[in-house]
PDB file of N, CA, C and O in Angstrom:
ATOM      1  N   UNK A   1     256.979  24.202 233.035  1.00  0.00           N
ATOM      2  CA  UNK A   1     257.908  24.678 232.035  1.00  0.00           C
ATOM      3  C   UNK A   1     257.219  24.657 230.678  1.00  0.00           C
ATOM      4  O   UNK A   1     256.615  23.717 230.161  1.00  0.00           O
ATOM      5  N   UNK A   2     257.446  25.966 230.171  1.00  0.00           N
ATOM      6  CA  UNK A   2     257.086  25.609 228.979  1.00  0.00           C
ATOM      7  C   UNK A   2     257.941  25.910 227.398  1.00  0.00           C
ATOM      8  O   UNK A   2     258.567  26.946 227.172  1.00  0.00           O
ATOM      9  N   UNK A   3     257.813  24.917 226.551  1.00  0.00           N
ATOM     10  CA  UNK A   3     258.806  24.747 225.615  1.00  0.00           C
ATOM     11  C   UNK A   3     257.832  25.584 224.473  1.00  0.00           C
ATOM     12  O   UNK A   3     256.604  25.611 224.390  1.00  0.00           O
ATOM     13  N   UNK A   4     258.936  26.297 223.578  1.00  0.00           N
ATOM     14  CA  UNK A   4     258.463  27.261 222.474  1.00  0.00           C
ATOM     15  C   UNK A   4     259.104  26.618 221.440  1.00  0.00           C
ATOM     16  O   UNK A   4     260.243  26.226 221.185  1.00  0.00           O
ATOM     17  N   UNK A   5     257.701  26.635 220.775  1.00  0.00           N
ATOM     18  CA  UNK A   5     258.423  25.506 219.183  1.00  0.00           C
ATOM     19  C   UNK A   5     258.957  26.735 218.568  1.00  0.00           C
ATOM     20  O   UNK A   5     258.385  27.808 218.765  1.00  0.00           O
ATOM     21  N   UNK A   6     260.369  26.626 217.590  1.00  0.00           N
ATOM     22  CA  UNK A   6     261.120  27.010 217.056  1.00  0.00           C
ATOM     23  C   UNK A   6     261.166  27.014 215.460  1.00  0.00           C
ATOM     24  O   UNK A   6     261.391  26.023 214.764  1.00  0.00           O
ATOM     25  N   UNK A   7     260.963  28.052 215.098  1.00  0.00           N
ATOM     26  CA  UNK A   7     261.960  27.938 213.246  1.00  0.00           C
ATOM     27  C   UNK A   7     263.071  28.072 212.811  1.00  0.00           C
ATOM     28  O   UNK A   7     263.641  29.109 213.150  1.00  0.00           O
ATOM     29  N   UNK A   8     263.634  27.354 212.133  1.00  0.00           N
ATOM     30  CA  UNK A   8     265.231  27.548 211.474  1.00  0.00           C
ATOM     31  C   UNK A   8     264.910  28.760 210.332  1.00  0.00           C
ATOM     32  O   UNK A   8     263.867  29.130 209.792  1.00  0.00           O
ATOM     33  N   UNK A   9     265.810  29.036 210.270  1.00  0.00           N
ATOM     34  CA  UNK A   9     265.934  30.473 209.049  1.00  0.00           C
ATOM     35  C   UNK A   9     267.668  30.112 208.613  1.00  0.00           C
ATOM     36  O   UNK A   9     268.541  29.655 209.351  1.00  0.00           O
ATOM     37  N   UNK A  10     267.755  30.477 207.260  1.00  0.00           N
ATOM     38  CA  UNK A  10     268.825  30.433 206.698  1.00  0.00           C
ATOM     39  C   UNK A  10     268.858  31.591 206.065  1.00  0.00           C
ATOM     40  O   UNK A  10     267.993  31.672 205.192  1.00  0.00           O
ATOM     41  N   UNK A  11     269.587  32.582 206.190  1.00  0.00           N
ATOM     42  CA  UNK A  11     269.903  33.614 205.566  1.00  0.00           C
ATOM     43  C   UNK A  11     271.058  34.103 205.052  1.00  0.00           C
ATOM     44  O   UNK A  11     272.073  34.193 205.741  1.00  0.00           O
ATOM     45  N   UNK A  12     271.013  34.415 203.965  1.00  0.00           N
ATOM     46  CA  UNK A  12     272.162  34.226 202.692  1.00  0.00           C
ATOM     47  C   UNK A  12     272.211  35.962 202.939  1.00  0.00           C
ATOM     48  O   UNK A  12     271.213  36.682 202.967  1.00  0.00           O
ATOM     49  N   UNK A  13     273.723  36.443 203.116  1.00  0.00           N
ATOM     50  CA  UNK A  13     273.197  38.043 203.321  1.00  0.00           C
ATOM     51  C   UNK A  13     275.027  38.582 202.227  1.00  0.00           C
ATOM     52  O   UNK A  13     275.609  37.810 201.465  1.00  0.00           O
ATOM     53  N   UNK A  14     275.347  39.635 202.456  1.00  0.00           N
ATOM     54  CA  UNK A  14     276.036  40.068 201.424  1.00  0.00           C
ATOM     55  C   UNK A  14     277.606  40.525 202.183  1.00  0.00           C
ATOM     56  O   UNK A  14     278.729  40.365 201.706  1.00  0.00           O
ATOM     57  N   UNK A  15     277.302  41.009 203.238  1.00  0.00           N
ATOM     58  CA  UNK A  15     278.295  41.170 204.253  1.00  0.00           C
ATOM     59  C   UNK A  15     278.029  40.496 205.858  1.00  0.00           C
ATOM     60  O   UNK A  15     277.032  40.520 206.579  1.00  0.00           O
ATOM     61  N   UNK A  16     279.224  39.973 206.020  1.00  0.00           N
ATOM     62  CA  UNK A  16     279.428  39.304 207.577  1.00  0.00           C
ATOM     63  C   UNK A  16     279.182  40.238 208.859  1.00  0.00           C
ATOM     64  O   UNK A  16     278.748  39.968 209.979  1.00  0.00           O
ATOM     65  N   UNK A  17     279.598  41.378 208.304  1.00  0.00           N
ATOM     66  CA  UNK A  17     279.295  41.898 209.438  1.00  0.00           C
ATOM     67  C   UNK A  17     278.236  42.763 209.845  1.00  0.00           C
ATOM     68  O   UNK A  17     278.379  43.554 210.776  1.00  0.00           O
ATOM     69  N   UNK A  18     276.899  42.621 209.017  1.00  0.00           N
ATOM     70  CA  UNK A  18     275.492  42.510 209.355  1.00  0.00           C
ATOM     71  C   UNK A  18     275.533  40.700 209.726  1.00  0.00           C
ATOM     72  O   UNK A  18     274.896  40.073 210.573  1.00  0.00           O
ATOM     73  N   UNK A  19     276.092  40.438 209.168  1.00  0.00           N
ATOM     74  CA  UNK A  19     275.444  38.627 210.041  1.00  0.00           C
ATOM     75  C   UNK A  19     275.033  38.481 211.392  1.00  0.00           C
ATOM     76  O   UNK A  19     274.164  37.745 211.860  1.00  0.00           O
ATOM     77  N   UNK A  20     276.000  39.517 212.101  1.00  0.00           N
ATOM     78  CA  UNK A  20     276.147  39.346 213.210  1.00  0.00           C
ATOM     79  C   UNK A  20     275.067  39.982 214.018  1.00  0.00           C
ATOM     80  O   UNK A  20     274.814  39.653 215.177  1.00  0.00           O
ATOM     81  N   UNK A  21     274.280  41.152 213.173  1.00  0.00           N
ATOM     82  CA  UNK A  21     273.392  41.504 213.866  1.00  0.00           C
ATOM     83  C   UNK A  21     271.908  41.149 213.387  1.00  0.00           C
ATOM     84  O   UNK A  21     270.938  41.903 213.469  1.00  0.00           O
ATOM     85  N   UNK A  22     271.920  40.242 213.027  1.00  0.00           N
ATOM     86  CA  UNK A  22     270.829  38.937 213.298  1.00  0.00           C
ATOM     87  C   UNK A  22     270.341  38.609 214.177  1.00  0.00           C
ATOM     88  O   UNK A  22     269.172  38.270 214.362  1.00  0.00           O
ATOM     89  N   UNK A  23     271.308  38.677 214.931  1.00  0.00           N
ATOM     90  CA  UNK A  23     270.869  38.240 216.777  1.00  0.00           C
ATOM     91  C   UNK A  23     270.121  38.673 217.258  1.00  0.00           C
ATOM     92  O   UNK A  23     269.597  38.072 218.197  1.00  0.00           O
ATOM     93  N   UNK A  24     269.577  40.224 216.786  1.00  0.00           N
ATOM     94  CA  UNK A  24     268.065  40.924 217.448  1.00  0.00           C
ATOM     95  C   UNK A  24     267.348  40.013 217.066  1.00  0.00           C
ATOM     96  O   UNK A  24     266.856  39.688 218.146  1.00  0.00           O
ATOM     97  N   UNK A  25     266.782  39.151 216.119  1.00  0.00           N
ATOM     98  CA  UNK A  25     265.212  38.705 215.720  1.00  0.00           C
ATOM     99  C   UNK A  25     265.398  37.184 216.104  1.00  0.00           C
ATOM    100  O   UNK A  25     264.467  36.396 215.941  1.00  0.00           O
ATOM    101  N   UNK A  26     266.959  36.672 216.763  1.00  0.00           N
ATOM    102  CA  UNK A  26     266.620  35.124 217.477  1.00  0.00           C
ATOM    103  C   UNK A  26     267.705  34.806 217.707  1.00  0.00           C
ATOM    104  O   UNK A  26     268.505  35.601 218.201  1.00  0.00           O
ATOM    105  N   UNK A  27     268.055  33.412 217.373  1.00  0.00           N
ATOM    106  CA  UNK A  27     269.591  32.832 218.200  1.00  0.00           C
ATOM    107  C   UNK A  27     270.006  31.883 217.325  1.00  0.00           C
ATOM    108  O   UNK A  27     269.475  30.805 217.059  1.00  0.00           O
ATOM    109  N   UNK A  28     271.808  32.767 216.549  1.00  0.00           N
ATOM    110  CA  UNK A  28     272.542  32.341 215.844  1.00  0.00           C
ATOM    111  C   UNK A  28     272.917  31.070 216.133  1.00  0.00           C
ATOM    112  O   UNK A  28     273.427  30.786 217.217  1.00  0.00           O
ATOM    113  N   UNK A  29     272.749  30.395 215.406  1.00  0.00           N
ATOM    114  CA  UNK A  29     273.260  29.078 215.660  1.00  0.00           C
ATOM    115  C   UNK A  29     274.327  28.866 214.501  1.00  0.00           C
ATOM    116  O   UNK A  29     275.321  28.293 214.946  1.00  0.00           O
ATOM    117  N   UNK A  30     274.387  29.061 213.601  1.00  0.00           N
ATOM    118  CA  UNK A  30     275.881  29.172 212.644  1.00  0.00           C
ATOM    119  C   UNK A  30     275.831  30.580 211.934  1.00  0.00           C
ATOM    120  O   UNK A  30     274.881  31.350 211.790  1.00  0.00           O
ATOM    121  N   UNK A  31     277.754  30.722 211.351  1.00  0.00           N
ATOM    122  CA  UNK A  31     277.415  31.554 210.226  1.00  0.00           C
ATOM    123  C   UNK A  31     278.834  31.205 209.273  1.00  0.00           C
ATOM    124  O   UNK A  31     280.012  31.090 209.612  1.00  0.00           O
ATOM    125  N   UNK A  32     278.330  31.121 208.275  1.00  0.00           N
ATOM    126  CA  UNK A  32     279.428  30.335 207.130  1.00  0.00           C
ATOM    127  C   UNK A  32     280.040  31.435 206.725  1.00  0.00           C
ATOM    128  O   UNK A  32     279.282  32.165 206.087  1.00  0.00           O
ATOM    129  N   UNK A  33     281.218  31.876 206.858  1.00  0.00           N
ATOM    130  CA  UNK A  33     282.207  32.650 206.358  1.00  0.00           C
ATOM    131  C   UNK A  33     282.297  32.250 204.970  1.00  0.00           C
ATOM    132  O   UNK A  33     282.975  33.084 204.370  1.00  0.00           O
ATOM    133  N   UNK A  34     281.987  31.531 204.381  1.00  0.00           N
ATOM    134  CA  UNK A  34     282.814  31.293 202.822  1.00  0.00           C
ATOM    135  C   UNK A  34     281.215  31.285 202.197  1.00  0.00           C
ATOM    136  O   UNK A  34     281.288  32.033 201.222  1.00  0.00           O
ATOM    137  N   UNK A  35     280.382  30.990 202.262  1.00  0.00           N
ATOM    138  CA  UNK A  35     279.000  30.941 201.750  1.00  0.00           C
ATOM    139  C   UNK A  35     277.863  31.814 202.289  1.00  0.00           C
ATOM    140  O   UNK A  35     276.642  31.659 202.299  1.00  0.00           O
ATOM    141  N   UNK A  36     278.601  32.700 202.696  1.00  0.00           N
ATOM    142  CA  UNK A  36     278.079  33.880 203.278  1.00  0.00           C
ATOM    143  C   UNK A  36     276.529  33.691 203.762  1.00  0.00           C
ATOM    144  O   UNK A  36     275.780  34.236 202.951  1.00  0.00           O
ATOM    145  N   UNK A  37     275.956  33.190 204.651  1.00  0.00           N
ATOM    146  CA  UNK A  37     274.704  32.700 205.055  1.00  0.00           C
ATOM    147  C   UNK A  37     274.751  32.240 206.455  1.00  0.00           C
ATOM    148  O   UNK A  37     275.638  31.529 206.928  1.00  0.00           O
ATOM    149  N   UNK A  38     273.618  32.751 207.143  1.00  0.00           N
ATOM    150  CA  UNK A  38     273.291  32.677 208.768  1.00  0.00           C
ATOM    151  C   UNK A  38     272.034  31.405 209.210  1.00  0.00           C
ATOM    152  O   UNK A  38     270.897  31.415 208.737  1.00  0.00           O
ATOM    153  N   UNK A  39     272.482  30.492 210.080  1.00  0.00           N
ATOM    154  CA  UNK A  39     271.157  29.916 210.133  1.00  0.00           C
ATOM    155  C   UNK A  39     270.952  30.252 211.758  1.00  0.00           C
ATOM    156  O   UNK A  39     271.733  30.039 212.685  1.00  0.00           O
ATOM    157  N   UNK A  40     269.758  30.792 211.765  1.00  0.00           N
ATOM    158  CA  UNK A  40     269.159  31.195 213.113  1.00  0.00           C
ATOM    159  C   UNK A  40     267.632  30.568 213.711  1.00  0.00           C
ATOM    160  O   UNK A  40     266.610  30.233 213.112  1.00  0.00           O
ATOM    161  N   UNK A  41     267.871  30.577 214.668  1.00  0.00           N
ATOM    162  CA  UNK A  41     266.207  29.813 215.001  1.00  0.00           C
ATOM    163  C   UNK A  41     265.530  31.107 215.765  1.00  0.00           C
ATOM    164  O   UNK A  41     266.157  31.796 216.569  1.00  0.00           O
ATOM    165  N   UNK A  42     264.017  31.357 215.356  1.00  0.00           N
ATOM    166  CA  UNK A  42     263.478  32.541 215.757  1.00  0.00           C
ATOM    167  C   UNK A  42     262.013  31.779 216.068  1.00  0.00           C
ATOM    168  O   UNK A  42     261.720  30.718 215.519  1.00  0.00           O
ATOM    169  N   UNK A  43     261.211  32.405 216.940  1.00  0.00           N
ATOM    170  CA  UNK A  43     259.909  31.989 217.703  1.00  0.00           C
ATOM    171  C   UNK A  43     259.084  31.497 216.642  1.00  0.00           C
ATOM    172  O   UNK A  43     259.101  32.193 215.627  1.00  0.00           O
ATOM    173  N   UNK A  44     258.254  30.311 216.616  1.00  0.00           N
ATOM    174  CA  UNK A  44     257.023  29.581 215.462  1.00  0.00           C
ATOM    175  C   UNK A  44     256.139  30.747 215.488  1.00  0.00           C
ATOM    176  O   UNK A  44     255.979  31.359 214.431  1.00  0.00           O
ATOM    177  N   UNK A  45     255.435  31.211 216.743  1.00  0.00           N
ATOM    178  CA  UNK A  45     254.421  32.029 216.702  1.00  0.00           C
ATOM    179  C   UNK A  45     254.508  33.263 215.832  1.00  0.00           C
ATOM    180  O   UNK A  45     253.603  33.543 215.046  1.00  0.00           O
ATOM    181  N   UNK A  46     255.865  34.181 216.004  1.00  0.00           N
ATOM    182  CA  UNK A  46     256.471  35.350 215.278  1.00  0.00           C
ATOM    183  C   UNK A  46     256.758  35.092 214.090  1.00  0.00           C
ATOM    184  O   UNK A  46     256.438  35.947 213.264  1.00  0.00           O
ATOM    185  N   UNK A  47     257.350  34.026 213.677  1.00  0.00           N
ATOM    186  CA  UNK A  47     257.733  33.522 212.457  1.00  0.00           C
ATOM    187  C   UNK A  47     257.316  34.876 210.894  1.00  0.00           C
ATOM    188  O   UNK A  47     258.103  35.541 210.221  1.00  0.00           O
ATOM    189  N   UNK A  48     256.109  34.809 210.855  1.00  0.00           N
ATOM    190  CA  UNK A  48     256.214  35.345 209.771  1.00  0.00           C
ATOM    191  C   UNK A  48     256.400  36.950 209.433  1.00  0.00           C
ATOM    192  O   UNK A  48     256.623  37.438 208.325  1.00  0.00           O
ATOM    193  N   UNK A  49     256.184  37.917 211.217  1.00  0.00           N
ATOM    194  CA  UNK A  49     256.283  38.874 211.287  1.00  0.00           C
ATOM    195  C   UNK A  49     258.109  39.375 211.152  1.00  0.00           C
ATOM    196  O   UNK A  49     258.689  40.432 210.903  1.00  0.00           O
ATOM    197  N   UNK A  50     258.508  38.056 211.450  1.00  0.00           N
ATOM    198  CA  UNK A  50     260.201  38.370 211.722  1.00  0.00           C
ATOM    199  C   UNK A  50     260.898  38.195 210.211  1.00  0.00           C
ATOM    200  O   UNK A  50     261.797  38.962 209.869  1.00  0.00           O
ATOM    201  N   UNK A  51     260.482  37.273 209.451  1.00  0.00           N
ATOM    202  CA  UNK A  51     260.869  36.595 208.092  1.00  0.00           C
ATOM    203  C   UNK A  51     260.509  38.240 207.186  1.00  0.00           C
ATOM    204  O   UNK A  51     261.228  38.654 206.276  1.00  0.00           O
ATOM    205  N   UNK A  52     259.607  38.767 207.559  1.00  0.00           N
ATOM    206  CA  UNK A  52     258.964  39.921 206.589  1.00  0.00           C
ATOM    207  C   UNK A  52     259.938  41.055 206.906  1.00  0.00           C
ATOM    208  O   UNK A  52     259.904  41.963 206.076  1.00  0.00           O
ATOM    209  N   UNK A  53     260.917  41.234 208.057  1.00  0.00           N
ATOM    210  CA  UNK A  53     261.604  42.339 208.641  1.00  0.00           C
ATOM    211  C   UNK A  53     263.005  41.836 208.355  1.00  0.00           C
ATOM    212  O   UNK A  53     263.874  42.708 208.343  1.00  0.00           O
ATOM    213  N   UNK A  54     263.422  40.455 208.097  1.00  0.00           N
ATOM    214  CA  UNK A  54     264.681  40.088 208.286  1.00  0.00           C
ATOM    215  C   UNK A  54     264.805  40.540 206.426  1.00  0.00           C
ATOM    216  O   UNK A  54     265.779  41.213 206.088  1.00  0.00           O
ATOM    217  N   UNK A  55     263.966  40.196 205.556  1.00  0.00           N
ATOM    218  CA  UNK A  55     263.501  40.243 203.964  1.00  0.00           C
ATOM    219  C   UNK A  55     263.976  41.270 204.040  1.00  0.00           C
ATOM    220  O   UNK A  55     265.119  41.264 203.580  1.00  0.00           O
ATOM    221  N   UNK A  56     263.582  42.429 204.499  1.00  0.00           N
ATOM    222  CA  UNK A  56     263.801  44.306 204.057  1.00  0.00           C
ATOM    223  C   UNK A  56     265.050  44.712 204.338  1.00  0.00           C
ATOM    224  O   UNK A  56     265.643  45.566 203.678  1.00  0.00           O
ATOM    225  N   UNK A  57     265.531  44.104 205.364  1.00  0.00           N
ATOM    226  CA  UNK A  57     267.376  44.677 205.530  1.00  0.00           C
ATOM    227  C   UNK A  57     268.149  44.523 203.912  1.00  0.00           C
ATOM    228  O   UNK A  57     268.262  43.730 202.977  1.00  0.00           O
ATOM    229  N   UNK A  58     268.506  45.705 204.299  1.00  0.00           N
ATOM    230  CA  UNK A  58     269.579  45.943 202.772  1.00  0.00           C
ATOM    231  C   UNK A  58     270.529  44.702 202.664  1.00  0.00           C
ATOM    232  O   UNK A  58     270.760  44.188 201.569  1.00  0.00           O
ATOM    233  N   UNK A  59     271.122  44.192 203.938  1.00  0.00           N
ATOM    234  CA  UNK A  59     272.166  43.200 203.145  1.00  0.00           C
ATOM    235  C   UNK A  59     271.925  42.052 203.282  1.00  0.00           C
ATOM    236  O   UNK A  59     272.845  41.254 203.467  1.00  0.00           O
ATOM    237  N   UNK A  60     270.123  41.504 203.208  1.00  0.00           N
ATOM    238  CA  UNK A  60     269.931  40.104 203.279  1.00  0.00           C
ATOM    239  C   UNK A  60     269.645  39.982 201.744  1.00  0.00           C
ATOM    240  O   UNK A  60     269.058  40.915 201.195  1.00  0.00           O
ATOM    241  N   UNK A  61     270.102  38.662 200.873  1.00  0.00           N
ATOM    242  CA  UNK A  61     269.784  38.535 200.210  1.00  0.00           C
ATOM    243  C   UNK A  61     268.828  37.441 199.812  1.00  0.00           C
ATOM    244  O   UNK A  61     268.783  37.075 198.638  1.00  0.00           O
ATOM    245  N   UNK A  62     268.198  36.998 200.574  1.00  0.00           N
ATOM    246  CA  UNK A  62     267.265  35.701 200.622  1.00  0.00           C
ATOM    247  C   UNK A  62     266.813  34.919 201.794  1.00  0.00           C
ATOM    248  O   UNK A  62     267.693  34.204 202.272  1.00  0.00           O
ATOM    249  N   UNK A  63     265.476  34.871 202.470  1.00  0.00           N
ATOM    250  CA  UNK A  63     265.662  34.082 203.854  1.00  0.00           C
ATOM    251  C   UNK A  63     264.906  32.922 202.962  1.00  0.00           C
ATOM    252  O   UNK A  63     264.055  33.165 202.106  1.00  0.00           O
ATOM    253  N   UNK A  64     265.505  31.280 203.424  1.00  0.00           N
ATOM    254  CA  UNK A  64     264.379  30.265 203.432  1.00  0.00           C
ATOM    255  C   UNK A  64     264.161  29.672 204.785  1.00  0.00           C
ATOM    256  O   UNK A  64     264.956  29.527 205.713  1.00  0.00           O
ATOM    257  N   UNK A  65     262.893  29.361 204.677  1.00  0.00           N
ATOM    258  CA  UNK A  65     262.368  28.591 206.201  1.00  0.00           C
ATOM    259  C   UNK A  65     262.884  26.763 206.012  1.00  0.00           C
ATOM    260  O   UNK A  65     262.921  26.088 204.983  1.00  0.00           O
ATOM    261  N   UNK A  66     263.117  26.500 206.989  1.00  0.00           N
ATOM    262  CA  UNK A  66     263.338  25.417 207.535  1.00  0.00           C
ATOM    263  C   UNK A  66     262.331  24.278 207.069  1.00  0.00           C
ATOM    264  O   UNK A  66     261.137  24.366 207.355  1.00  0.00           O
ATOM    265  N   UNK A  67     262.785  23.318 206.421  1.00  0.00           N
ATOM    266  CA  UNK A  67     261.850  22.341 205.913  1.00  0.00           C
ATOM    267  C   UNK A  67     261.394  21.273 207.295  1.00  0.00           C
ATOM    268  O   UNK A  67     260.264  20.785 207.313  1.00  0.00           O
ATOM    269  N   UNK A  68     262.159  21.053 208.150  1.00  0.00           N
ATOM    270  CA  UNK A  68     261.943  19.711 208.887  1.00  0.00           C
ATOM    271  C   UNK A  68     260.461  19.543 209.751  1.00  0.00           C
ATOM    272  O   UNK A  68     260.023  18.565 210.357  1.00  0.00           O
ATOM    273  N   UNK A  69     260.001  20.625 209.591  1.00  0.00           N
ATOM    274  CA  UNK A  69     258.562  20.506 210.472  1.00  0.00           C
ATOM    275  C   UNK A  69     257.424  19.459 209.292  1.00  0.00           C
ATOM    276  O   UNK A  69     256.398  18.798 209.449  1.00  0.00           O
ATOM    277  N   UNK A  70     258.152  19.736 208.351  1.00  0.00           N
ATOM    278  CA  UNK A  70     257.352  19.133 207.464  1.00  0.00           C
ATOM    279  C   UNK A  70     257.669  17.472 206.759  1.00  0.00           C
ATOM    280  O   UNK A  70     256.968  16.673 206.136  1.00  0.00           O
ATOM    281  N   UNK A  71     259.160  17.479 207.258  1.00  0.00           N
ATOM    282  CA  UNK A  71     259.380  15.903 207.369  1.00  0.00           C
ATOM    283  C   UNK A  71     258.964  14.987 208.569  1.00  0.00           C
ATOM    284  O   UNK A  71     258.983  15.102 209.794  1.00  0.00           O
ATOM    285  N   UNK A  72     258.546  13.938 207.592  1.00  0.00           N
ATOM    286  CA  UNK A  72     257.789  12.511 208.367  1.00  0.00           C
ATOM    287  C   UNK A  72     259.343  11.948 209.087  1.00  0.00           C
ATOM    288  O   UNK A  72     260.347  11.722 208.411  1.00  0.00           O
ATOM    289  N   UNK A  73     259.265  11.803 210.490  1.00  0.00           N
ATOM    290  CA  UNK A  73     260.195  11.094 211.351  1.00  0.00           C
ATOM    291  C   UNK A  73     259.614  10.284 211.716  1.00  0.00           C
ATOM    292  O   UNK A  73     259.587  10.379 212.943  1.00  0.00           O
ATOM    293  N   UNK A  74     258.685   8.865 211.151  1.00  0.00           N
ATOM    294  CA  UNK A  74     258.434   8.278 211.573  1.00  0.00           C
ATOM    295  C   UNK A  74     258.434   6.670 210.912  1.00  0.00           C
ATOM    296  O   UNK A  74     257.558   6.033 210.326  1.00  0.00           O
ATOM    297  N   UNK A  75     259.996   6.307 211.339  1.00  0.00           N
ATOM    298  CA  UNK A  75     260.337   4.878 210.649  1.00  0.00           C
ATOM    299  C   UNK A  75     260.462   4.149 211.120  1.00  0.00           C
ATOM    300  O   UNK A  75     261.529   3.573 211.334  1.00  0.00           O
ATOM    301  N   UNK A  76     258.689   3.687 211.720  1.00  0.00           N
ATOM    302  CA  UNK A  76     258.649   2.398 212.016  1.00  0.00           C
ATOM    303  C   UNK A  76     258.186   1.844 211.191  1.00  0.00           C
ATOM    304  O   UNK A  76     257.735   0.737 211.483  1.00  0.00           O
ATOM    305  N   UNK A  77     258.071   2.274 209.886  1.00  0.00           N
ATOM    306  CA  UNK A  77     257.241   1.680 208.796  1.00  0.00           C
ATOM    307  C   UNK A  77     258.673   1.028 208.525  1.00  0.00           C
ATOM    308  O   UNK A  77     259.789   1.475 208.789  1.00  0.00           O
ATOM    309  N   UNK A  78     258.134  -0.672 207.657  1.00  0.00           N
ATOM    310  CA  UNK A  78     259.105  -1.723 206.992  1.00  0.00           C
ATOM    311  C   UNK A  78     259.967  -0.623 205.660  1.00  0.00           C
ATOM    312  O   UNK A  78     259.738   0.568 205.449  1.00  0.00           O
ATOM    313  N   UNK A  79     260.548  -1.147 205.245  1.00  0.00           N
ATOM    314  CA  UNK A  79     261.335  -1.027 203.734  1.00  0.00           C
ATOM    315  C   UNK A  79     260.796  -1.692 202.999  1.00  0.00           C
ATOM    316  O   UNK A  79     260.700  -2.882 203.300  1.00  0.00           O
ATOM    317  N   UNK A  80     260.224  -1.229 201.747  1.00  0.00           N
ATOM    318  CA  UNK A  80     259.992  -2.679 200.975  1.00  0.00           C
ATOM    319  C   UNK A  80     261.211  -2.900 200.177  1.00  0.00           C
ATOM    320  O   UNK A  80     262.040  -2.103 199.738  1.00  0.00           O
ATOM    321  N   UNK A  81     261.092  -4.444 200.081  1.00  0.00           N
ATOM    322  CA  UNK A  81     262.408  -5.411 199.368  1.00  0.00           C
ATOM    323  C   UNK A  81     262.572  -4.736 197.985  1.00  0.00           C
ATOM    324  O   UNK A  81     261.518  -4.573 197.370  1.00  0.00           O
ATOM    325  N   UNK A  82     264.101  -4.172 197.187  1.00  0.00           N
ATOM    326  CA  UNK A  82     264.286  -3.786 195.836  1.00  0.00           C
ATOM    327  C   UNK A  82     264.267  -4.771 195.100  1.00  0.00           C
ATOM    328  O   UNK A  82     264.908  -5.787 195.368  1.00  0.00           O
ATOM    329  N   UNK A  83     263.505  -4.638 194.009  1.00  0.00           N
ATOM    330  CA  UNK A  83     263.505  -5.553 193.290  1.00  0.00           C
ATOM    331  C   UNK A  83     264.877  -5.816 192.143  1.00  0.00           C
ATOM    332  O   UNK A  83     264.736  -6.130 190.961  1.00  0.00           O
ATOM    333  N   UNK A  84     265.984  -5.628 192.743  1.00  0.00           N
ATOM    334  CA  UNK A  84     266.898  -5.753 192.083  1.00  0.00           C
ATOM    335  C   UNK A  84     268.016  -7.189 192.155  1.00  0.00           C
ATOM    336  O   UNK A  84     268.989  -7.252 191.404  1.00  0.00           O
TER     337      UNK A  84
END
């Protein structure tokens, strides 16, 4: 089996009902009716060919990529004591 690392995309678009057709470039995982924005996860490898095509649609108004690949999950490190 093999597992395909994933990107989150958040896309802020202008009408809902292009939101919906998002679904060609990956797999909706929310879409905020009141803050008008889609977050979808689309292939790591494709990533930047898809981000450059999702950009040009008339009713996206902004994609950002997903920060967490770039957060440290690793707390086995202590706390140090506040000096308060």
């Amino acid at each position: 089996m093999n597992i395909v690392k994933r990107l989150g995309l958040a896309v802020w678009v202008k009408d809902l009902k292009a939101a919906r057709a998002l679904g060609r470039w990956g797999n909706i995982h929310f879409i905020s009716k009141r803050l008008k924005y889609v977050y979808l996860y689309i292939d790591e490898l494709t990533a930047d060919r898809i981000v450059t095509q999702i950009e040009q649609l008339p009713n996206v108004l902004r994609v950002e990529r997903s920060q967490r690949n770039r957060m440290d999950f690793d707390f086995r490190k202590e706390v140090e004591p506040s000096s308060t």
